[in-house]
C-alpha positions as CSV (number, residue, x, y, z in Angstrom):
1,X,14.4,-18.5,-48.5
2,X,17.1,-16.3,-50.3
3,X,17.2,-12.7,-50.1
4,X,17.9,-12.4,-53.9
5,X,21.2,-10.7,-54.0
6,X,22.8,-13.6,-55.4
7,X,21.5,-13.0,-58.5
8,X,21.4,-9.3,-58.1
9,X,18.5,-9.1,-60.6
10,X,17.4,-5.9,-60.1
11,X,13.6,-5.0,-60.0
12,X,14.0,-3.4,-62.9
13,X,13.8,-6.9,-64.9
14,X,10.8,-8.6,-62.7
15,X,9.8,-9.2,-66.2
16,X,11.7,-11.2,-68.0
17,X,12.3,-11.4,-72.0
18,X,9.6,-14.2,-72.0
19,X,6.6,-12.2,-70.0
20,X,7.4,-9.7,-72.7
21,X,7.1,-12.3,-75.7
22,X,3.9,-13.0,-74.0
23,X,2.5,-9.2,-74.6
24,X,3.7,-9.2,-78.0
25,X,0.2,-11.5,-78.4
26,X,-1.4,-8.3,-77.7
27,X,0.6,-5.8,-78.9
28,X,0.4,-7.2,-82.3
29,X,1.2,-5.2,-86.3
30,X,-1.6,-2.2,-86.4
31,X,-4.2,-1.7,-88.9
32,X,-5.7,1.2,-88.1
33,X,-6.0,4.6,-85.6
34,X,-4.8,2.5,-82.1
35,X,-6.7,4.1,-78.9
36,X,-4.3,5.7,-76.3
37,X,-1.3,5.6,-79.3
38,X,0.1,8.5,-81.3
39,X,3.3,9.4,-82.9
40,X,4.9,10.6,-79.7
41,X,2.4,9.3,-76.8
42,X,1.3,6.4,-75.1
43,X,-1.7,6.5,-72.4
44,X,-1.8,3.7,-69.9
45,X,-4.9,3.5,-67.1
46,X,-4.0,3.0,-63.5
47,X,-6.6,1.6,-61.0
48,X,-5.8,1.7,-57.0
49,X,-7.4,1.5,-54.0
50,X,-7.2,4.6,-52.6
51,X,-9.6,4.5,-50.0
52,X,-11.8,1.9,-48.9
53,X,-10.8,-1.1,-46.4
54,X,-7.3,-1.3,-48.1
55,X,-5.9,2.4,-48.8
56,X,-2.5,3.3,-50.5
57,X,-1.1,6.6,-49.3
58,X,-2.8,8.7,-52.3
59,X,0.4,10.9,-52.7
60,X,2.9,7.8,-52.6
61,X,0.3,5.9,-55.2
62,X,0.2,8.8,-57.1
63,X,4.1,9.4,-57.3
64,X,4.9,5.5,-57.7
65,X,2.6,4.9,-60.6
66,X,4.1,8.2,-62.6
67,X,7.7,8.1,-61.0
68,X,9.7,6.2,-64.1
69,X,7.5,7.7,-67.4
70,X,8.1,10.9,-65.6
71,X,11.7,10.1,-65.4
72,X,12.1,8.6,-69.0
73,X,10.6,12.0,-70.2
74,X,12.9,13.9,-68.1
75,X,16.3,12.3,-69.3
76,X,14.3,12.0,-72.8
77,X,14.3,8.2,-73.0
78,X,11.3,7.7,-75.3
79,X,10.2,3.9,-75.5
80,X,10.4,3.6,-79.2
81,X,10.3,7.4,-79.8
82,X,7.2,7.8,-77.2
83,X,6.8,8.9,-73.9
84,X,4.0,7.9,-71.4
85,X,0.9,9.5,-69.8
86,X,-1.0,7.7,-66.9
87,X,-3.9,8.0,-65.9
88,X,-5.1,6.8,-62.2
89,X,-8.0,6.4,-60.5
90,X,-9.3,5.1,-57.4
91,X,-11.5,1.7,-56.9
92,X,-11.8,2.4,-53.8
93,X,-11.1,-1.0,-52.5
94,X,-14.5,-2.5,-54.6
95,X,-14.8,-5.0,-57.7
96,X,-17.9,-3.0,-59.3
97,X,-15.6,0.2,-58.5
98,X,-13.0,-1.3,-59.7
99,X,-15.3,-2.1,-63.3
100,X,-16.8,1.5,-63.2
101,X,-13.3,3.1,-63.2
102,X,-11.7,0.6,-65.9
103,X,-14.6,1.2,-68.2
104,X,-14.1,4.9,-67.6
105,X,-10.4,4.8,-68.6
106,X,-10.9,2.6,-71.8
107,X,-14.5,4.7,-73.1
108,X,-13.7,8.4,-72.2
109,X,-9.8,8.4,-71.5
110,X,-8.6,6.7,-74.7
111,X,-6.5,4.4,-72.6
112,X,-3.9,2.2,-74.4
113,X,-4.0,-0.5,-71.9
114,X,-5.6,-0.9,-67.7
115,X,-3.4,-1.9,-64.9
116,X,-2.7,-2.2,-61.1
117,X,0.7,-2.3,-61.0
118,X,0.5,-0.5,-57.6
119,X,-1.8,-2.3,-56.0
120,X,-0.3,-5.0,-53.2
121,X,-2.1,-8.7,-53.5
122,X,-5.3,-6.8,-52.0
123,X,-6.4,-5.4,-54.6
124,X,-7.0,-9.2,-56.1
125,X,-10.7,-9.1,-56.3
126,X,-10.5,-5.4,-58.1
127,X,-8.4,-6.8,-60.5
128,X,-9.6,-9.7,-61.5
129,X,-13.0,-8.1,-61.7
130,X,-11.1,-5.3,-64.3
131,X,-9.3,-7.9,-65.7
132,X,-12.4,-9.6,-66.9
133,X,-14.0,-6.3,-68.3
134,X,-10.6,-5.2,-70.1
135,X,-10.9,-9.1,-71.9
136,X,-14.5,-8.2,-72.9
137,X,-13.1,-5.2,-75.1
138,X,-10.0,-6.5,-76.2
139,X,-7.7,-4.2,-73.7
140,X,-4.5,-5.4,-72.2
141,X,-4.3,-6.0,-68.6
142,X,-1.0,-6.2,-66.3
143,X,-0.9,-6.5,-63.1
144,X,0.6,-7.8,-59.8
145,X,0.0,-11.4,-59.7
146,X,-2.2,-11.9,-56.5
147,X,-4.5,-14.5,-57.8
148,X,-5.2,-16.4,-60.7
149,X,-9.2,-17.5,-60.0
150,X,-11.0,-16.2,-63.0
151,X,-8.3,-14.6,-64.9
152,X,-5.6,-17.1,-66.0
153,X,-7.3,-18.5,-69.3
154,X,-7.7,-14.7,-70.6
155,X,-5.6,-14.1,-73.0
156,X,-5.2,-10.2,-72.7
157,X,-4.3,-10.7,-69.1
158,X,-0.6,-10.8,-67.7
159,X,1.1,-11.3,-64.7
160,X,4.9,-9.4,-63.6
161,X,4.9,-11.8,-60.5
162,X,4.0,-15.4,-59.2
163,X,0.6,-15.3,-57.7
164,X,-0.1,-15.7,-53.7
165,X,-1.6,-19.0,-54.2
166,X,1.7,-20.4,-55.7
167,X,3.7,-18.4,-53.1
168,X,1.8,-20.1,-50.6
169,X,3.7,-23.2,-50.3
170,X,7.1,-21.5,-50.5
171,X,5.8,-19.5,-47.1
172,X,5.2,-23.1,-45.5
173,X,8.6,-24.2,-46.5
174,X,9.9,-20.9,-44.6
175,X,8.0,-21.4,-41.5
176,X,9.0,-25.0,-41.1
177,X,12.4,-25.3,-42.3
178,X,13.3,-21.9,-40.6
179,X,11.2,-20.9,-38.0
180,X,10.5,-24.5,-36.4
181,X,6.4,-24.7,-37.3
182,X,6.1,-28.3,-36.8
183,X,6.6,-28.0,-33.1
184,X,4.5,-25.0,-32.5
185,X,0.8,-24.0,-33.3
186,X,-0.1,-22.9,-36.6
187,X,-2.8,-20.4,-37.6
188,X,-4.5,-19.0,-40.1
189,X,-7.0,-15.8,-40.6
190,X,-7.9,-15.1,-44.1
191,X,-11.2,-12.9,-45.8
192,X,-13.9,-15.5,-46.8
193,X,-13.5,-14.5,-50.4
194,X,-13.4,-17.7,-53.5
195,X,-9.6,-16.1,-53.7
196,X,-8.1,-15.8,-50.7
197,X,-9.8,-19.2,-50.4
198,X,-7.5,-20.9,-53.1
199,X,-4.4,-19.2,-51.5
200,X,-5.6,-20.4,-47.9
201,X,-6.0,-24.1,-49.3
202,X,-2.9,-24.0,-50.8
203,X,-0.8,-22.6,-47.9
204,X,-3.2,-25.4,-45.5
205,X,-2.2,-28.5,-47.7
206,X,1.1,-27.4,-47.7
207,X,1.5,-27.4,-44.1
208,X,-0.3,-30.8,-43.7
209,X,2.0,-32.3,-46.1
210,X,5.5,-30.5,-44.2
211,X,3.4,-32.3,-40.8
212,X,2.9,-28.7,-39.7
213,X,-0.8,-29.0,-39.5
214,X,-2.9,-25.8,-39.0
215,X,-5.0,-26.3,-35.7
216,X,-6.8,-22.7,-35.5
217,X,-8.5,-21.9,-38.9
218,X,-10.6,-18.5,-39.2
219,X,-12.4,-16.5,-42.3
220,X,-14.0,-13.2,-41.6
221,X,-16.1,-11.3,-43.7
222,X,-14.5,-8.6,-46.1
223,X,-15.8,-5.7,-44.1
224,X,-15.0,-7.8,-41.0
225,X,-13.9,-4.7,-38.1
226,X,-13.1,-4.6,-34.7
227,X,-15.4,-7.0,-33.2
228,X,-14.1,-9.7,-35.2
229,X,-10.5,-8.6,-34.6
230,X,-11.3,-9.0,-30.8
231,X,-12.9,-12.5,-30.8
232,X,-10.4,-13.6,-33.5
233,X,-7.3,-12.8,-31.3
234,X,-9.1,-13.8,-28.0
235,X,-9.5,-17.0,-29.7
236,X,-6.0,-17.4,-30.7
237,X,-4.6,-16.6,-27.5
238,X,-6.9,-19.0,-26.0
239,X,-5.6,-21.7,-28.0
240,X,-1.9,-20.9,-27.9
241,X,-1.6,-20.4,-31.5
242,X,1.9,-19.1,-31.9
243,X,2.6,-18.6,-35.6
244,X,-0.7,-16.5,-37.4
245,X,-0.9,-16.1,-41.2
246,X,-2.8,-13.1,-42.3
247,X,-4.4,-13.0,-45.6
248,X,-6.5,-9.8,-44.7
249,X,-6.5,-6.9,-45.3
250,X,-4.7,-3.8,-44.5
251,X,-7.1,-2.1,-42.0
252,X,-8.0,-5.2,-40.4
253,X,-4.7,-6.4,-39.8
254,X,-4.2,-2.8,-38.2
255,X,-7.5,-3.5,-36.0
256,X,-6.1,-7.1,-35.1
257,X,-2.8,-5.9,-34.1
258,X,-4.4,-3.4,-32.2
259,X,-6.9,-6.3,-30.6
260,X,-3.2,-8.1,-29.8
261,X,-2.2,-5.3,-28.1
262,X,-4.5,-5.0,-25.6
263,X,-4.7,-8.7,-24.9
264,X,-0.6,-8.9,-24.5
265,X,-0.6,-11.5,-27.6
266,X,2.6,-11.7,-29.4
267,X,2.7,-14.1,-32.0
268,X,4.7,-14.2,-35.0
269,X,2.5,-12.7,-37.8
270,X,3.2,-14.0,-41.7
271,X,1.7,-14.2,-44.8
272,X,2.7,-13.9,-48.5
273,X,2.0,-10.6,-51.2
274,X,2.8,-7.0,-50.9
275,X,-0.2,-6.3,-48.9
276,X,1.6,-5.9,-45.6
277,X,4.9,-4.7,-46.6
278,X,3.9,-1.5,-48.5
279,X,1.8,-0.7,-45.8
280,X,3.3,2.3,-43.5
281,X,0.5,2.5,-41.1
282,X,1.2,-1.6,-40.1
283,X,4.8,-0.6,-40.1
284,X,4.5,2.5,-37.6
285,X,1.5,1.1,-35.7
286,X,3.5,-2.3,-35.4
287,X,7.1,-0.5,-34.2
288,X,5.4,2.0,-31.6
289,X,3.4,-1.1,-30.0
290,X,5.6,-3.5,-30.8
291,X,3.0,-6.3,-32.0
292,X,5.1,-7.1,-34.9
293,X,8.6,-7.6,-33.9
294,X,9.9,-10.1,-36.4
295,X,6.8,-10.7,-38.9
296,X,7.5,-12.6,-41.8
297,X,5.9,-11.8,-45.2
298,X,6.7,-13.1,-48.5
299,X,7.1,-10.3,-51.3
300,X,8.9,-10.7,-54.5
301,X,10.0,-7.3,-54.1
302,X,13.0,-6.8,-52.3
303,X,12.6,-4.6,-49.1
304,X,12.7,-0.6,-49.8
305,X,15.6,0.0,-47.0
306,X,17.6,-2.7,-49.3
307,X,16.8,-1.0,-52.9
308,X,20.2,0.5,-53.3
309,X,21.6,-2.5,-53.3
310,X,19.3,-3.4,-56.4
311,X,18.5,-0.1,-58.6
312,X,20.2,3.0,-57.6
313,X,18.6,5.1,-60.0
314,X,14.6,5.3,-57.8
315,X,16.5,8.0,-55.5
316,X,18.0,9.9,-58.1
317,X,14.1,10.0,-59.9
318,X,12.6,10.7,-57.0
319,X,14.7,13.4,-56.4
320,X,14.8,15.1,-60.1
321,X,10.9,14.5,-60.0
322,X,9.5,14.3,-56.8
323,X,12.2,17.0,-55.0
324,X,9.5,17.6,-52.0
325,X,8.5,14.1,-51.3
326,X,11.1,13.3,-49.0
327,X,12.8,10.2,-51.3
328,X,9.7,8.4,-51.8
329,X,8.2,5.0,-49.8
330,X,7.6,1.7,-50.2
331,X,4.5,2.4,-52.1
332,X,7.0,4.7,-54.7
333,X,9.9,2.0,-54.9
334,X,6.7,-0.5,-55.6
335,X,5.7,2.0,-58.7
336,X,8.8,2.2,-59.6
337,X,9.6,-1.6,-60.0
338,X,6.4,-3.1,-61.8
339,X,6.7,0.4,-64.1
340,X,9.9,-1.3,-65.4
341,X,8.3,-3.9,-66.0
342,X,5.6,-2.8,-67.8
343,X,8.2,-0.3,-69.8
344,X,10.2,-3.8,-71.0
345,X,6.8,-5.3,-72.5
346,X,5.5,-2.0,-74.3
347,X,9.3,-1.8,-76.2
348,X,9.5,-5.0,-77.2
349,X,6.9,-4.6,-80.5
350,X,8.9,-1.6,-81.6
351,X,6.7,1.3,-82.7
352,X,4.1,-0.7,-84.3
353,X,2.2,-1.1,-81.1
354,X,-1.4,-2.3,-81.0
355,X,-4.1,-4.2,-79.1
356,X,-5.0,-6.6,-82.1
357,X,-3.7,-10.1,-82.1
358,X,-3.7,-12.9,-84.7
359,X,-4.6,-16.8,-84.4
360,X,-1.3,-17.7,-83.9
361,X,-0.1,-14.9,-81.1
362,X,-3.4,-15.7,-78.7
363,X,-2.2,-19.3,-78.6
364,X,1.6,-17.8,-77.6
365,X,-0.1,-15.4,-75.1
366,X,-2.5,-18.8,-73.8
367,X,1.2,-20.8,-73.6
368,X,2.4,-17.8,-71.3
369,X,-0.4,-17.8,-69.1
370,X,1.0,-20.4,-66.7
371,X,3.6,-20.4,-64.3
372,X,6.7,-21.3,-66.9
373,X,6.1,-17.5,-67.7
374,X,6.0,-16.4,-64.8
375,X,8.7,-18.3,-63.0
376,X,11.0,-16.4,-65.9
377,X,9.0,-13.5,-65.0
378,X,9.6,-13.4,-61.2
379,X,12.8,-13.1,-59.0
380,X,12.4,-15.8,-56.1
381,X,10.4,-14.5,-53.9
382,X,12.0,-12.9,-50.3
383,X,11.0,-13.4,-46.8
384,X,10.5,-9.7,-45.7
385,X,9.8,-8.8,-42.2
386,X,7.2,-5.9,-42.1
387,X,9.3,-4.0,-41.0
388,X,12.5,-5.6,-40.6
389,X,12.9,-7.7,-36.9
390,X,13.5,-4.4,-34.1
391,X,16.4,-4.3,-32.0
């Protein structure tokens, strides 16, 4: 698969000059009073799941989201003259949440623009649920690209990485080519959601086609718990399924690893988006029972323990910011990345900034919607165990 460092791209530039082009669509000439803009200030609305099935550390989320606009204004490196306020709030793992929160932002906040740039791929269904609302009232919306169902014809909405369901075949590739899938048993557990659906159908066909066919095929309900975590891996074992894809989420995995504990079932977990490798309950549950000794998930990001080797300049924020946080997480260096690229696309239109858009910029943001922008937009994607394969 790559681990990126030929290119030495660092996350700073997960979005590319065209992704940027794309906001311009939306960032159009003002012609008037723009909310969440003013001579020296520019407000941006955060949504994350702070609690809920699927929580983000709140002190990490917290930090992440406000490490680099904190960092800008402490060097004094205005985009275009203006610094950045954020505001975050928690969806608390929920769609209508997720809606409540975004409207909140936008009518009483003043917001310039919603994201969920700290969010991993399971905060999909929040998103695309804010996404939608944000379209409604002419807001832009950037996020992490988890899924594209609902969301990829609106032309306020924009992507800073390839989305699961396009990851999904690249993850099959990886299991067959390098982990020999075609002569063991494949697997699959996914939430029995429309998108996890798409991603699972993608990542199903794609096996098929590699002759690595899928023989144990499971979807539990979103609030699916401990019970199902127990039947699921019973079954599993049963069946001697050896490789397991997980497109769950967070606390489930946690209750299924847990389940594979106390059944002695060790396969090799996988799975694609940031979900499970931001996670630092999975990664201290996994290394003190050792269920997840040499996982593979895909994440466009490269791994925290590598980010020296990529953008130096996280540990020095963290440290001039955050002196007391102990050099930040995987949830911070997460923050910290996507912010960049979010900081690239609000430069680019100068310091005429603005939500309006003409005729001719929605068709440019429409032509960026697919995955030509996004490919520009997106480093290739690296196999990340979660956490790195234990000695």
């Amino acid at each position: 698969m790559g681990d990126g460092r030929a290119s030495r791209r660092a996350p700073a530039r997960v979005a590319a000059a065209s992704l940027a082009v794309c906001l311009v669509a939306a960032l159009a000439p003002p012609a008037g009073a723009v909310p969440g803009v003013t001579r020296r200030r520019i407000k941006i609305g955060v949504h994350a799941s702070l609690t809920g099935a699927a929580p983000l550390p709140a002190s990490s989320a917290e930090e992440g989201t406000r490490l680099l606009w904190e960092w800008l204004e402490a060097v004094d490196r205005p985009i275009n003259r203006r610094h950045v306020d954020v505001v975050i709030k928690n969806d608390n793992y929920n769609p209508s949440q997720a809606v409540a929160v975004c409207k909140e932002m936008v009518e009483q906040d003043g917001v310039f623009l919603l994201s969920s740039l700290v969010s991993g791929s399971y905060g999909g269904d929040q998103s695309m649920s804010c996404a939608r609302y944000a379209a409604s009232v002419g807001v832009p919306y950037v996020t992490i690209g988890a899924y594209k169902l609902g969301v990829d014809k609106l032309r306020n909405y924009f992507s800073v990485t390839q989305p699961m369901e396009e990851q999904a075949p690249r993850l099959a590739d990886h299991l067959v080519s390098d982990l020999g899938a075609r002569r063991e048993k494949n697997g699959i557990v996914r939430v029995n959601t429309p998108s996890y659906e798409r991603v699972h159908d993608r990542f199903v066909a794609a096996m098929t086609k590699r002759k690595a066919p899928v023989t144990y095929d499971r979807a539990v309900p979103k609030a699916a718990g401990t019970t199902e975590a127990q039947l699921v891996v019973q079954e599993m074992k049963a069946a001697g399924v050896e490789n397991v894809t997980m497109l769950v989420s967070p606390i489930f995995f946690l209750q299924v690893l847990q389940a594979a504990k106390t059944q002695d079932y060790s396969p090799l977990w996988n799975g694609v988006g940031l979900t499970m490798t931001v996670s630092d309950e999975i990664v201290r549950f996994g290394c003190r029972n050792g269920t997840i000794d040499g996982a593979r998930f895909l994440s466009f990001l490269p791994a925290f323990g590598d980010r020296n080797a990529f953008d130096r300049v996280h540990d020095r924020a963290m440290e001039r910011v955050y002196p007391n946080a102990g050099g930040g997480d995987a949830v911070t260096w997460l923050g910290w990345a996507t912010s960049k690229a979010l900081k690239d696309m609000l430069e680019l239109p100068g310091r005429r900034l603005t939500r309006a858009a003409s005729s001719a910029s929605r068709r440019a943001a429409r032509g960026c919607a697919p995955a030509s922008c996004r490919r520009s937009a997106s480093p290739r994607p690296t196999t990340s165990p979660a956490p790195p394969p234990m000695s």
